[in-house]
SENU-855270 format. One record per residue (C-alpha): residue number from 0; residue in one letter; x, y, z. Coordinates in nm, 4 decimals. Layout:
<nodes>
pos, code, px, py, pz
NUM, A, X, Y, Z
...
</nodes>
This chain:
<nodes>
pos, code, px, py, pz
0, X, 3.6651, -3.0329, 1.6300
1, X, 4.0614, -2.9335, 1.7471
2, X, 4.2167, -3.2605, 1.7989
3, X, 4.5694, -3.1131, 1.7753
4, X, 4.7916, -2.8325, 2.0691
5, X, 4.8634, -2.5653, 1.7938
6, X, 4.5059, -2.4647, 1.6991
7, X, 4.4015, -2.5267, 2.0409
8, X, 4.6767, -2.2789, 2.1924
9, X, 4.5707, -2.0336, 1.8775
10, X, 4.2511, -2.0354, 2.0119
11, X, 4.3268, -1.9894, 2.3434
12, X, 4.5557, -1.7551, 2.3187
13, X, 4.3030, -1.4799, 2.0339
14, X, 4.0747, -1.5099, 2.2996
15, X, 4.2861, -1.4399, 2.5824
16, X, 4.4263, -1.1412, 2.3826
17, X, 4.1432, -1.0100, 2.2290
18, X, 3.8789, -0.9595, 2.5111
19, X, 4.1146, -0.7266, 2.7320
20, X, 4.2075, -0.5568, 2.3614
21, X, 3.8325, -0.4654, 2.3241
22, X, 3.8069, -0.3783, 2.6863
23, X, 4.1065, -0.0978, 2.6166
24, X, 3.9731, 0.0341, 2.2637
25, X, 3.6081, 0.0689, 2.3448
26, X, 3.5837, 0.1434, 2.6885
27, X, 3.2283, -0.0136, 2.7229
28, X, 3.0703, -0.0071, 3.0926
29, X, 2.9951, -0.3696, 3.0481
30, X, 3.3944, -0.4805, 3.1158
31, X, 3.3366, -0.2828, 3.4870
32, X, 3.0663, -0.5424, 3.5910
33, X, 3.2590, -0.8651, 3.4117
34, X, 3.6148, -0.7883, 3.3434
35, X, 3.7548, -0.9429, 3.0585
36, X, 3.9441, -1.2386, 3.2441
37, X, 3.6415, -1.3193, 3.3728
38, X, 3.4073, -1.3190, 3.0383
39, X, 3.7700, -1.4815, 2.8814
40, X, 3.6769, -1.7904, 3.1407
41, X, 3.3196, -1.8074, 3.1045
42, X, 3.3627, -1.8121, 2.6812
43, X, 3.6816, -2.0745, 2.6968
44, X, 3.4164, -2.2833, 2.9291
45, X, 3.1826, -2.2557, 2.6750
46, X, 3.3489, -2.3902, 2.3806
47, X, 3.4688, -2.6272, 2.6111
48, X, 3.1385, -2.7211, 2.6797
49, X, 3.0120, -2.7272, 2.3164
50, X, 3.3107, -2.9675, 2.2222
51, X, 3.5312, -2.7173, 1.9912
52, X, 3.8454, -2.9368, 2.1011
53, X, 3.8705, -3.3062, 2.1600
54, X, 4.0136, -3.4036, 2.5075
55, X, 4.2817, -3.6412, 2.3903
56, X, 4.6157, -3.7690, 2.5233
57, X, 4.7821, -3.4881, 2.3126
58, X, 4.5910, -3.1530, 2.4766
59, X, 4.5516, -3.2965, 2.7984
60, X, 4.9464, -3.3547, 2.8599
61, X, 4.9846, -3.0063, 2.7324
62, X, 4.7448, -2.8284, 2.9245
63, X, 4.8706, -2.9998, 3.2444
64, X, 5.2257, -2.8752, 3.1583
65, X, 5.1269, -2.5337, 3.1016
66, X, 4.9279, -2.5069, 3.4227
67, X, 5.1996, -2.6887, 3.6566
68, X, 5.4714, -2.4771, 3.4707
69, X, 5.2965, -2.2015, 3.4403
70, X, 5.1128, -2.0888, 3.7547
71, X, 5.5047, -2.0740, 3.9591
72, X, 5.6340, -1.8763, 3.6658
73, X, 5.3175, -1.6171, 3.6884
74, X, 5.3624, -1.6049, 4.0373
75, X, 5.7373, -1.5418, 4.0332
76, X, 5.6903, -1.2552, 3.7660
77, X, 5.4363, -1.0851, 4.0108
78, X, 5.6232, -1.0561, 4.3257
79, X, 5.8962, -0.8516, 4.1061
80, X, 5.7242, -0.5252, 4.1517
81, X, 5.6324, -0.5870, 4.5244
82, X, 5.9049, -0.3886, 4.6948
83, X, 5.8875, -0.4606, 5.0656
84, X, 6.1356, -0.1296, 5.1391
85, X, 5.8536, 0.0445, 4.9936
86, X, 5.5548, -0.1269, 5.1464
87, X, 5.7460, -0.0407, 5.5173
88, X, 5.8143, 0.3064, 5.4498
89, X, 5.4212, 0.3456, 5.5021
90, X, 5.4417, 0.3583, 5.8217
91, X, 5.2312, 0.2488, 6.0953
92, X, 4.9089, 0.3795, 6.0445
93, X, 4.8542, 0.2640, 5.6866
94, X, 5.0130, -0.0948, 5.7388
95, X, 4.7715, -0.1338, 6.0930
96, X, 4.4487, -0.0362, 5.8644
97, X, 4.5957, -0.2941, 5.5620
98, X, 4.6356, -0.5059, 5.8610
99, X, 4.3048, -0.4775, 6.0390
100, X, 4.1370, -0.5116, 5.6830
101, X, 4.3158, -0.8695, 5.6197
102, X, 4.1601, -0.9730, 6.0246
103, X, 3.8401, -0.8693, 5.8935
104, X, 3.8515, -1.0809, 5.5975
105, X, 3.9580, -1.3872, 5.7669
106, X, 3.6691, -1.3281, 6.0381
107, X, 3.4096, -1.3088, 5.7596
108, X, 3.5152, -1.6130, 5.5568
109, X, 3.5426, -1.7913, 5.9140
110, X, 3.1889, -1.6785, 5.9804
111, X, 3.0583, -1.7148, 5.6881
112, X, 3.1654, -2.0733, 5.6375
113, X, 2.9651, -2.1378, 5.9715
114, X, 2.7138, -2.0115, 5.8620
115, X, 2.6726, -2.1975, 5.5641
116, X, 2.8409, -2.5148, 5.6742
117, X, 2.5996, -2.7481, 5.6250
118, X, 2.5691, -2.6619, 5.1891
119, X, 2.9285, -2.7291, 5.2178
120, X, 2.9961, -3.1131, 5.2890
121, X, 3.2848, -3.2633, 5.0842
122, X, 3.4782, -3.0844, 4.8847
123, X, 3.2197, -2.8182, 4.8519
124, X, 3.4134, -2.5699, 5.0502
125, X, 3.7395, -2.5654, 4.8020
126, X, 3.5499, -2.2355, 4.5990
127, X, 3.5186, -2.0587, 4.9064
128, X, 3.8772, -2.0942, 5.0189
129, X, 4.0260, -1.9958, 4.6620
130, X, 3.8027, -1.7118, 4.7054
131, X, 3.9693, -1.5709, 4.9786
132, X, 4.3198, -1.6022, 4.7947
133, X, 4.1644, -1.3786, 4.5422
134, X, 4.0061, -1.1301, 4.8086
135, X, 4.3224, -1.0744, 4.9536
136, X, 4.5702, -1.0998, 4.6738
137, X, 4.3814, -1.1139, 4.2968
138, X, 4.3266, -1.4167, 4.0422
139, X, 4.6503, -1.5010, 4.0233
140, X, 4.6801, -1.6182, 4.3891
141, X, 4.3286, -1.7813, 4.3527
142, X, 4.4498, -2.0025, 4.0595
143, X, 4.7576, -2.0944, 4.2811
144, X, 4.5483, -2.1990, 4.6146
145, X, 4.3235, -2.4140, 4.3277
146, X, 4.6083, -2.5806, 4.2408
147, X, 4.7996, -2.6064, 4.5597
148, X, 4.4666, -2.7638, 4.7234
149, X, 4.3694, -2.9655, 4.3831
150, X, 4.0446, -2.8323, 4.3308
151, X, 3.8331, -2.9611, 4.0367
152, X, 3.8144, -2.7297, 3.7484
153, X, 3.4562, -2.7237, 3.7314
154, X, 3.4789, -2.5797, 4.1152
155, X, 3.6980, -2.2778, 3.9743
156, X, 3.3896, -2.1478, 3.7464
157, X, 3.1882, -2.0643, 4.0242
158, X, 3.4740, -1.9217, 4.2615
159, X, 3.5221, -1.6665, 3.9514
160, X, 3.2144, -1.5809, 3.9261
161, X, 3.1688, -1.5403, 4.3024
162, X, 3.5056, -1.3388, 4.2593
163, X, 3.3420, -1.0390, 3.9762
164, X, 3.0037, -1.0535, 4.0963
165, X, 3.1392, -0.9557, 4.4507
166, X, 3.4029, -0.7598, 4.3371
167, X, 3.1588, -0.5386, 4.0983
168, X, 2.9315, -0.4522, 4.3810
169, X, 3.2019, -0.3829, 4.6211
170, X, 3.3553, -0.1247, 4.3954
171, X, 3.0101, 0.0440, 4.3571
172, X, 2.9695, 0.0557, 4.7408
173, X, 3.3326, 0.2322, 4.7716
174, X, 3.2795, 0.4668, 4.5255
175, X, 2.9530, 0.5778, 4.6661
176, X, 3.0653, 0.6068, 5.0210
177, X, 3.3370, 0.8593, 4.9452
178, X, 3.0637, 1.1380, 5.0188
179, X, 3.0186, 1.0205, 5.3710
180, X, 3.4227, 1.0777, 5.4474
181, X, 3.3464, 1.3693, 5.7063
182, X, 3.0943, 1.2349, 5.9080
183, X, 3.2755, 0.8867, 5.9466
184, X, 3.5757, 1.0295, 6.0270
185, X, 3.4406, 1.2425, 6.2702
186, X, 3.2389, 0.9026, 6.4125
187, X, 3.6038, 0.7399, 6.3969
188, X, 3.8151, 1.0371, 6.5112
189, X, 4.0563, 0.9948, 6.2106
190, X, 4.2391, 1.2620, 6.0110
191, X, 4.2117, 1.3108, 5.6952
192, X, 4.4527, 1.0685, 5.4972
193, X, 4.4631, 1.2771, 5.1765
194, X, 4.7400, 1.4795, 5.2374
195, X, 4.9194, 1.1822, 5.3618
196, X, 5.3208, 1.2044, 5.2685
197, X, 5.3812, 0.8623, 5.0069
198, X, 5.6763, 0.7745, 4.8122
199, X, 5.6857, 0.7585, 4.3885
200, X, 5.7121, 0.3904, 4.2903
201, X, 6.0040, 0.2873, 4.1011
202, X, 5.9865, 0.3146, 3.6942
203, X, 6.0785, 0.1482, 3.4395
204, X, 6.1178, 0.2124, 3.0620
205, X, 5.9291, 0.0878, 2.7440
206, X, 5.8909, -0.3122, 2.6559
207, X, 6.1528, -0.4447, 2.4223
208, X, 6.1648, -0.7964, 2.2620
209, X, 6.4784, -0.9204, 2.4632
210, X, 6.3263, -0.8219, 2.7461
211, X, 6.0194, -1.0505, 2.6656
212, X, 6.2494, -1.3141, 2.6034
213, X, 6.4478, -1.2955, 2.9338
214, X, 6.1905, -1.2411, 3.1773
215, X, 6.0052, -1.5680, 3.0183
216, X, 6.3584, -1.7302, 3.0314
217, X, 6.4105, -1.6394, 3.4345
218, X, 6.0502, -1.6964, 3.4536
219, X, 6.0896, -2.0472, 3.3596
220, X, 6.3981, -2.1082, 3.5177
221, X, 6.2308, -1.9774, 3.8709
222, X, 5.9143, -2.2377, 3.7800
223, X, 6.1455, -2.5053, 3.7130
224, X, 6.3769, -2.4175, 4.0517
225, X, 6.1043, -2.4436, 4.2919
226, X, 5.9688, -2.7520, 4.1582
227, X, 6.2989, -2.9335, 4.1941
228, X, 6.3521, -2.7610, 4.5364
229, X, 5.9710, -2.8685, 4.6647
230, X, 6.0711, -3.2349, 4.6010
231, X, 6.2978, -3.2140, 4.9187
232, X, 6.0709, -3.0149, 5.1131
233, X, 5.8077, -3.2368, 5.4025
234, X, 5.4721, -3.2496, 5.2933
235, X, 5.1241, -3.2862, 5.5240
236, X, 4.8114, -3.2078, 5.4730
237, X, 4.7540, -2.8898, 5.2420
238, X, 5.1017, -2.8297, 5.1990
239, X, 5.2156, -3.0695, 4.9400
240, X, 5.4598, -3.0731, 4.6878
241, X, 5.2392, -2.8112, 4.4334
242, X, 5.1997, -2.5510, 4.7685
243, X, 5.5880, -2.5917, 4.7888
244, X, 5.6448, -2.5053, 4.4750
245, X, 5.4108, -2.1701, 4.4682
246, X, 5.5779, -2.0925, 4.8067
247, X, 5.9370, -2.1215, 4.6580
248, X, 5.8421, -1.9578, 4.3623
249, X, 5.6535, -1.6718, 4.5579
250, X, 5.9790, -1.5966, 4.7400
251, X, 6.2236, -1.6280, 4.4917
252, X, 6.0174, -1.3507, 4.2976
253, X, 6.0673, -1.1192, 4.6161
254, X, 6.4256, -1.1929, 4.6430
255, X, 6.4792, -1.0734, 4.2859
256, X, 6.2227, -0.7895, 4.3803
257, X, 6.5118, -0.6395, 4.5855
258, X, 6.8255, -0.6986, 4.3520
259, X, 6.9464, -0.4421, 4.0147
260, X, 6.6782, -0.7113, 3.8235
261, X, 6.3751, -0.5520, 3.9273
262, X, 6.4493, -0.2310, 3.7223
263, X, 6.4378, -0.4238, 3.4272
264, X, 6.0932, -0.3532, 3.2721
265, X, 5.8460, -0.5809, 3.1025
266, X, 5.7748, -0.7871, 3.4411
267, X, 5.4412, -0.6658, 3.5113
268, X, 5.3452, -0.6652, 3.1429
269, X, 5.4317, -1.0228, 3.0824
270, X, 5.2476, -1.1675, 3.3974
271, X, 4.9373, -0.9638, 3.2753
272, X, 4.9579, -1.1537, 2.9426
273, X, 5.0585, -1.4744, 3.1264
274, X, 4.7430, -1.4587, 3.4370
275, X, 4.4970, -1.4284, 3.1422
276, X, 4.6615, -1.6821, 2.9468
277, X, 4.7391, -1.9612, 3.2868
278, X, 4.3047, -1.8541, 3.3049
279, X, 4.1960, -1.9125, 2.9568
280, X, 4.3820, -2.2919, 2.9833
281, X, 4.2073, -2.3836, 3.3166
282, X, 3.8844, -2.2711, 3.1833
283, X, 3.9895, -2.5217, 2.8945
284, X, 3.9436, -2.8360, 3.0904
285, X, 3.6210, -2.7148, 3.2328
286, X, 3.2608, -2.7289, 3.1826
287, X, 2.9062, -2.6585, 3.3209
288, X, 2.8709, -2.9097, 3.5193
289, X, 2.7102, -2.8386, 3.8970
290, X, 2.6989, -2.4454, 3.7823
291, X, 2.3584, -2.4863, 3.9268
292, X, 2.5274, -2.4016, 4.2695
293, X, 2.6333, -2.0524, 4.1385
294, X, 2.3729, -1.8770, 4.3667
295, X, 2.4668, -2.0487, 4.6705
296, X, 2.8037, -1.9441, 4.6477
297, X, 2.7138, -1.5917, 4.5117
298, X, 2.5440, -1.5420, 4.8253
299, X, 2.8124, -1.6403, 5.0562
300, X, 3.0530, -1.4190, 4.8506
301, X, 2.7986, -1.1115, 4.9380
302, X, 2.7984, -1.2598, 5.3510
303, X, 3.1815, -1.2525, 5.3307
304, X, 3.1736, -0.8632, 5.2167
305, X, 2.8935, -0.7454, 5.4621
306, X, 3.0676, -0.9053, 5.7731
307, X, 3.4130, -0.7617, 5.6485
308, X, 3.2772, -0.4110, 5.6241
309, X, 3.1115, -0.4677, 5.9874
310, X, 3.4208, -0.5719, 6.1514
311, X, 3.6397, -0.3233, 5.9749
312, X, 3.3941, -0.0333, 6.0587
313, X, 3.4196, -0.1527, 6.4155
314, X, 3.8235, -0.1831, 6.4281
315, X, 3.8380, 0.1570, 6.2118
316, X, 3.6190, 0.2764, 6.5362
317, X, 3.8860, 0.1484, 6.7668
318, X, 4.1469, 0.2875, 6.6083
319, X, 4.0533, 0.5872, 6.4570
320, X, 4.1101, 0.5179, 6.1142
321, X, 3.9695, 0.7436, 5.8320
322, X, 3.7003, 0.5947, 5.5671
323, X, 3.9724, 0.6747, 5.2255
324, X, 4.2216, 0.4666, 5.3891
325, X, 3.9761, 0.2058, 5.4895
326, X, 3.8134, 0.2166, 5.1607
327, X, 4.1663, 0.1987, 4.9447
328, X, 4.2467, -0.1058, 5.1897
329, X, 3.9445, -0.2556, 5.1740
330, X, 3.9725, -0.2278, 4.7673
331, X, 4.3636, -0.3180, 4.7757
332, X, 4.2282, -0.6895, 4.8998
333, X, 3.9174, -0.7541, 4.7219
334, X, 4.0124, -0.5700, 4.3685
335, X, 4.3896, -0.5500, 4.3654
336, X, 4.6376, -0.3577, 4.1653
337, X, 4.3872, -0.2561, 3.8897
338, X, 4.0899, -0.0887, 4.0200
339, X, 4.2484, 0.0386, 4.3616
340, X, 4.4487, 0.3269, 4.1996
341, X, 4.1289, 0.4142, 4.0331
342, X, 3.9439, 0.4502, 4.3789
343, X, 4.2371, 0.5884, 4.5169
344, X, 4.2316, 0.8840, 4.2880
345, X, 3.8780, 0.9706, 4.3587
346, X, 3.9551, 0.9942, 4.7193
347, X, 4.2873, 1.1928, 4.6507
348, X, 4.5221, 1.1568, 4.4088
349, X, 4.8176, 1.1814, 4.6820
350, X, 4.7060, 0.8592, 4.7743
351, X, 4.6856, 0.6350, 4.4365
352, X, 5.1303, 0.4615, 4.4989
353, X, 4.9496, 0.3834, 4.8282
354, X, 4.6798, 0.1930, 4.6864
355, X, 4.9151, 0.0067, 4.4485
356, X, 5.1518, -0.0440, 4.7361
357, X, 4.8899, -0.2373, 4.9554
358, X, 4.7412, -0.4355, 4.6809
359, X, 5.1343, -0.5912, 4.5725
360, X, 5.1102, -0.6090, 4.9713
361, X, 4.8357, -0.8322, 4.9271
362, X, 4.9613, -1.0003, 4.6058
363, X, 5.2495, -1.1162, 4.8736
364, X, 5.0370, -1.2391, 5.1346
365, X, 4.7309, -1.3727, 4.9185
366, X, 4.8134, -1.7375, 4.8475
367, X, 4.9545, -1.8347, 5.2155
368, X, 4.6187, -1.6545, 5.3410
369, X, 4.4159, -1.8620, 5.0845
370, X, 4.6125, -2.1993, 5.1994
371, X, 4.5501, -2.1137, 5.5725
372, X, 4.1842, -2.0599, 5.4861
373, X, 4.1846, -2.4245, 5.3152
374, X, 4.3678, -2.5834, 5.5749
375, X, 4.0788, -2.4729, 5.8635
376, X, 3.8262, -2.5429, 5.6145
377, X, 3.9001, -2.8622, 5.5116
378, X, 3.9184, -2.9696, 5.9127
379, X, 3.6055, -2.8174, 6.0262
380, X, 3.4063, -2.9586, 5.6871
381, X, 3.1311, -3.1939, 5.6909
382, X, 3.1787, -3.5488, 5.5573
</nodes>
C-alpha cells in the first residue's frame, strides 16, 4: 500500500500518460466508445477502491491542493486558444444555430430533470448539472461546476460515465445522419453550409521546454490570482468563493487569449496533459460506492439527447438551418474540440476551423451554463 505523495503522483501520473499514449499508437476502436480520460477515471477508481494508496493526512492535503490549484490553472490554459475575434467573424447564421443548439440543451436538461424529479431528492441532482457543463463545454468545465457546487467525488463517477456513454452514441447518430443532408435541408429550406467562407485559425510552432515551464508558471500565477481576487468578491448561493475563482480564472485566460501571449505555443498541449491529470486525482479520492445508480442516470443522459435533437430539429425548421451545421453544433457542445473536427470533415472539410471554433465557443460558455443549471436545480429539488 502507497502511504507516501511521490509514488502516489507516479502512479497517477503513468496512468494518466499512458492510456491516451496507447489510444494514439494503436488506434483500437475500443478508445471511440470509452476515451481514454474516461477508462483513466474508471481504473484510478479502481485502485482506489482496492486500497493501492492509504488515505492519510499526507495524500489527502496534496490531492486537495492539486485539485483547488489545479482546476483554475486548467481552465485558464484553455480559454488561450478561444479567440472571440474569430468566433464573431462567423457571422450570423452559424452563431444563431450554435445559439439555438445551447436553448435546446438547456430545455432538455430542464425537462428532463422534471421528468425524473422525483429519483433526484437531495443532492442527487449535482451529476446531472455537471453534466450539462460537459455537454456544452467538455470535461474540463464539468470538473469545474463539481467543484464550484462541491459535489461528492463518488457523484463525479457516474456523471462521466453518463458523459461517454452519451457522447459515444451521439457521435454514431451524427455520423449516420450525414446521408439524409438533402432531404432535411430541403424539409428546413437551408443551403448547403459546405461551401461556407471560414477563416484559418491562428498557428503556432513546435513545443519547447521553456515554453512548458512558462505556461505552467503563468498558469499558476493566473490560479493563484483569482483565488486571492475571489476572497473579495460577494458570495450566495452557488456562487461561492471556488465559482469565483473558476470565473476569474476563466476570464483572465480570455484576456490573455487576445494579447501577443496567445501566439506562444504549448497552451493547448499542456492543458491536455493537465485535464487528464486534474481527472486521474479526482478519481483518486473516489470509489464505488452508490455506482448502483449508473443506469438511472444513463438513462436521463439518453432523455437529455433525444429532447435536444427534437427541439433543435424544430428551431432548425424555423429557421432554416441546414443538418451539417446543426450536426457540427450539435457535436461542438456534447463532444467538443476533439471529435467535432472529425465530424466536420465528413460533412466538408471547408467546415472543420468552424467546428473547432464553436466547440472553444462552448469551452467559454460551458461552466457559467453548468452553474446556471445547478443553481435552478438545486431550487426546484426535492428534500
Amino acid at each position: 500500500m502507497i502511504q507516501s505523495v511521490w509514488p502516489y503522483l507516479a502512479v497517477l501520473l503513468l496512468i494518466a500518460g499512458t492510456l491516451p499514449a496507447l489510444e494514439k499508437r494503436t488506434g483500437w476502436k475500443f478508445f471511440s466508445v470509452l476515451p481514454p480520460i474516461v477508462l483513466v477515471y474508471l481504473l484510478v477508481t479502481a485502485l482506489a477502491a482496492l486500497g493501492l494508496w492509504q488515505i492519510n493526512a499526507e495524500i489527502k492535503t496534496a490531492q486537495s491542493v492539486l485539485v483547488k490549484q489545479g482546476v483554475p490553472a486548467l481552465l485558464f490554459l484553455l480559454m488561450i486558444n478561444c479567440d472571440l475575434r474569430a468566433i464573431g467573424r462567423l457571422g450570423p447564421r452559424v452563431l444563431g444555430v450554435f445559439f439555438s443548439t445551447t436553448f435546446s440543451l438547456f430545455v432538455a436538461f430542464v425537462a428532463t430533470f422534471f421528468l425524473f424529479r422525483s429519483s433526484l431528492t437531495g443532492l442527487a441532482w449535482q451529476p446531472l448539472a455537471a453534466l450539462s457543463g460537459s455537454w456544452v463545454g467538455g470535461t474540463a468545465n464539468q470538473i469545474a461546476v463539481k467543484q464550484a457546487i462541491g459535489m461528492s467525488d463518488d457523484l463525479l463517477a457516474m456523471s462521466l460515465l453518463t458523459d461517454a456513454i452519451g457522447y459515444s452514441v451521439w457521435v454514431v447518430v451524427l455520423f449516420s445522419v450525414a446521408r439524409l443532408a438533402p432531404a432535411f435541408n430541403r424539409w428546413t429550406r437551408a443551403k448547403n453550409s459546405g461551401d461556407l467562407p471560414v477563416h484559418e485559425l491562428r498557428s503556432t510552432g513546435p513545443v519547447s521546454w521553456d515554453a512548458v515551464l512558462i505556461w505552467l508558471g503563468l498558469a499558476l500565477a493566473a490560479s493563484t490570482c483569482s483565488a486571492w481576487a475571489a476572497g473579495y468578491m460577494p458570495t450566495s448561493g452557488v456562487l461561492g468563493a471556488s465559482t469565483w475563482t473558476i470565473l476569474i480564472a476563466t476570464s483572465l485566460g480570455l484576456v490573455a487569449a487576445h494579447t501577443p501571449l496567445a501566439r506562444f505555443p504549448g497552451a493547448s498541449q499542456i492543458s491536455s496533459a493537465m485535464l487528464i491529470a486534474v481527472v486521474a486525482v479526482l478519481a483518486s479520492q473516489s470509489n464505488f460506492e452508490g455506482i448502483a445508480a449508473a443506469p438511472l442516470y444513463v438513462l436521463m443522459g439518453l432523455c437529455v439527447l433525444l429532447v435536444h435533437a427534437l427541439v433543435l430539429v424544430l428551431l432548425a425548421r424555423l429557421f432554416h438551418f441546414d443538418l451539417f451545421l446543426c450536426g457540427i453544433s450539435s457535436l461542438a457542445h456534447v463532444g467538443g474540440v476533439a471529435a467535432t473536427p472529425i465530424l466536420a470533415a465528413s460533412y466538408s472539410k471547408a467546415l472543420v476551423p468552424v467546428g473547432i471554433l464553436l466547440a472553444l465557443l462552448g469551452y467559454i460558455l460551458g461552466t457559467g451554463f453548468g452553474l446556471l443549471m445547478a443553481t435552478l436545480m438545486a431550487g426546484w429539488a426535492l428534500p
